[in-house]
C-alpha positions in Angstrom: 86.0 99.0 87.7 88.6 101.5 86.5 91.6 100.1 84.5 95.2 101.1 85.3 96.3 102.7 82.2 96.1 101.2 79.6 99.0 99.0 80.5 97.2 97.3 83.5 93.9 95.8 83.2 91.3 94.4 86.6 89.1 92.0 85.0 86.4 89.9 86.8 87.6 85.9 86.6 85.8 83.9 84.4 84.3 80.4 86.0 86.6 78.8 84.2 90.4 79.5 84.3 92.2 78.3 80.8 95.7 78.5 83.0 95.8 78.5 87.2 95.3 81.7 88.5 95.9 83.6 85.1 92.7 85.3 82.7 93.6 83.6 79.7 96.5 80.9 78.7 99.8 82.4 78.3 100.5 83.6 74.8 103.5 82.4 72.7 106.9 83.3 74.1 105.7 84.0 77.7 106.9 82.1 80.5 105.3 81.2 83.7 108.4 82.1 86.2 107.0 81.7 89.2 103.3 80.7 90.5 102.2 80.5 94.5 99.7 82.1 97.2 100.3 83.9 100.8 101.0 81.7 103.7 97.5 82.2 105.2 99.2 82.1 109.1 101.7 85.0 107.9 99.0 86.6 106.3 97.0 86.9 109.1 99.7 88.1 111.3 100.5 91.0 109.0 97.9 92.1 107.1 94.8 91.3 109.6 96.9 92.0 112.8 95.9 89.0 114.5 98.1 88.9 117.2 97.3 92.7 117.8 93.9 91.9 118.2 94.2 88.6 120.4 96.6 91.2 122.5 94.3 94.0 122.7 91.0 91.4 123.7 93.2 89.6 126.3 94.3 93.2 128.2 90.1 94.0 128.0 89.6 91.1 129.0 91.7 91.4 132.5 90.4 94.9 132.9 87.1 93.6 133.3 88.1 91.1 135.2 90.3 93.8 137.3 87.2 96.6 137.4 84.8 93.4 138.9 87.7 92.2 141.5 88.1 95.8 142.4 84.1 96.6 142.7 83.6 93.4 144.9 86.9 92.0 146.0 85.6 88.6 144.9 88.1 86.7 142.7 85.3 84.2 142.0 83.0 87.3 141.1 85.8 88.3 138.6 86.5 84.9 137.1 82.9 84.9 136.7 83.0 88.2 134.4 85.1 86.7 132.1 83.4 83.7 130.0 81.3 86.2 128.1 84.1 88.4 127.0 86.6 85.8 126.3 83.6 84.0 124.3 83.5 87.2 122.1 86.9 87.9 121.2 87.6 84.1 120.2 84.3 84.5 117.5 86.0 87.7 116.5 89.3 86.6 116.6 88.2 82.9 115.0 86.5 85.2 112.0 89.6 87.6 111.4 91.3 84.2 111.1 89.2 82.2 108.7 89.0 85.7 106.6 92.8 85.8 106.7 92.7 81.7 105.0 89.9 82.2 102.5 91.7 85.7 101.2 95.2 83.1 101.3 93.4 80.6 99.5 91.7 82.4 96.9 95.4 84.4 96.1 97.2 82.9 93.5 100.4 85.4 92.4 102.1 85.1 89.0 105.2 85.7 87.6 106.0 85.1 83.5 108.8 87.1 82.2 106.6 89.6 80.8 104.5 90.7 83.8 103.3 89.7 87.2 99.4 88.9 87.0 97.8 89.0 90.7 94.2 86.6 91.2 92.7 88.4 94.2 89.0 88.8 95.8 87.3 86.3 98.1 83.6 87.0 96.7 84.3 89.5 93.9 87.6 87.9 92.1 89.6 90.2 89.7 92.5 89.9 88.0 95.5 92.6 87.6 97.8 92.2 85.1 101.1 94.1 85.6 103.6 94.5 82.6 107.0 94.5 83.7 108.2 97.6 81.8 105.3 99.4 84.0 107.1 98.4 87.6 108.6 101.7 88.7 109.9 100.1 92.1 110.0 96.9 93.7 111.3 96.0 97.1 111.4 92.8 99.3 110.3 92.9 103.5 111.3 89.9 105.2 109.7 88.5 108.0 110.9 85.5 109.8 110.6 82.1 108.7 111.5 83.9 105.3 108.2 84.4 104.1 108.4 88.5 102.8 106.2 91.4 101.1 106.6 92.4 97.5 105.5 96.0 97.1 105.5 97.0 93.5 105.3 101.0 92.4 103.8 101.7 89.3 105.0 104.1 86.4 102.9 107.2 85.9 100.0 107.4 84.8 99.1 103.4 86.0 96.8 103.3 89.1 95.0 100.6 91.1 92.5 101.9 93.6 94.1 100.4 96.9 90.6 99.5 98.2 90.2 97.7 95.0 93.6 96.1 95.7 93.6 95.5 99.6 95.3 93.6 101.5 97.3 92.9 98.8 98.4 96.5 98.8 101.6 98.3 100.5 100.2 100.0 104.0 99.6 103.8 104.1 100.3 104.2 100.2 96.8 105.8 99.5 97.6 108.7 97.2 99.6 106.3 95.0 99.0 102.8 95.5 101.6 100.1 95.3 100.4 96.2 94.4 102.1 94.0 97.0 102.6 90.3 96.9 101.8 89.8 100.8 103.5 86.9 102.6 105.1 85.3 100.2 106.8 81.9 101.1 110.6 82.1 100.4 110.2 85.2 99.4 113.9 86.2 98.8 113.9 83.5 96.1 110.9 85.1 94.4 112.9 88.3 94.2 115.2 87.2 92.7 112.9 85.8 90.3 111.7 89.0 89.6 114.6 90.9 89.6 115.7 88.6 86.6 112.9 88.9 84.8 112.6 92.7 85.5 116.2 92.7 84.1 115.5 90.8 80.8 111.9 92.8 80.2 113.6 96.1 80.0 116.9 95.7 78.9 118.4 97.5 81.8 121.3 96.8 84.8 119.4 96.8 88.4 122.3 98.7 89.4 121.7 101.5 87.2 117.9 101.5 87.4 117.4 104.6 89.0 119.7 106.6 87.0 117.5 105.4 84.3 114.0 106.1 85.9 115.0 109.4 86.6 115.9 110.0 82.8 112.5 109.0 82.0 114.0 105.5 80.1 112.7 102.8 82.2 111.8 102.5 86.0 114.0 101.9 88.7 113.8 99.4 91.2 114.7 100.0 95.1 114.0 97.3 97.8 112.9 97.2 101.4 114.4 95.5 104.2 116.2 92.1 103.6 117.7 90.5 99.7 116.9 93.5 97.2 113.9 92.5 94.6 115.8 94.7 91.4 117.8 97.4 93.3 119.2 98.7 96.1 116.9 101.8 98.2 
């Protein structure tokens, strides 16, 4: 796999972990933050579009039904039509699921106040380890019951392949991908987590951030939607 600059390293996880979810026990003077994984349910609903899909196999599911009732005029003939289908679409749907909870459950996202370290992979686990000083933008997308997305831009020349990094990437961003911490339980907290520690890593005022970035001193740090994660967008 390729690394991320120099800066940002994907590393297969060892069998053991010295430290939950991180490569290697946290050196002297780094602090874990913040620790915690995706709310599978939230995961599911965003990033595998599971209610899309239960949507989109219930509407083929009465258009068969509809094409049989319309071909014979038989409701019983169209109830009939629809075991098979509805059998299929709760396997898929039951699969998109349980792939949702094992991605969840093998997700551990870490904060120190030096970088943000993400455990990803179901089958092949790898490890990202993201220096603060290398976060060009971070933003915070609430959803309701106030879990939220984390997208986090990386300074130039730093780069994750997204398929190496998916889901637990920003949607769409494919020429540059952005990291995301994905359904995040009380996720403005965790922001503000990381806005503090961003703060303290580089030495900077979220509020002049961008000024900064575009001097070429240090990155700046916009938000999404919702509580802003370093600086306003």
């Amino acid at each position: 796999m390729k690394a991320a600059h120099r800066h940002i390293h994907g590393a297969h996880e060892h069998e053991f972990e010295p430290q939950r979810g991180l490569p290697e026990t946290l050196p002297a003077g780094e602090q874990l933050l913040w620790q915690g994984s995706p709310d599978w349910l939230a995961l599911a609903r965003r990033a595998f579009h599971l209610r899309k899909l239960a949507i989109y196999f219930a509407v083929m599911v009465l258009l068969r039904a509809g094409f049989v009732y319309g071909d014979t005029g038989s409701l019983a003939a169209a109830l009939r039509a629809t075991p098979g289908p509805l059998a299929l679409a709760a396997l898929a749907l039951g699969l998109v699921a349980l792939l949702a909870w094992l991605s969840a459950r093998s997700t551990v996202y870490t904060v120190t106040n030096k970088r943000v370290v993400m455990r990803i992979g179901i089958v092949l686990t790898l490890s990202f380890n993201i220096p603060l000083r290398r976060i060009a933008t971070a933003g915070l997308h609430l959803d309701a019951g106030g879990t939220g997305d984390l997208p986090l831009a990386l300074l130039p020349p730093d780069h994750i392949a997204y398929l190496h990094l998916w889901p637990h990437a920003r949607p769409w961003r494919l020429a540059r991908p952005e990291p995301m911490l994905r359904s995040v339980p009380e996720a403005a907290r965790v922001a503000q987590i990381l806005s503090q520690a961003w703060t303290e890593a580089t030495g900077l005022n979220p509020a002049r951030a961008p000024e900064a970035a575009r001097a070429g001193d240090a990155p700046d740090a916009p938000s999404g939607r919702g509580q802003p994660a370093l600086a306003g967008h």
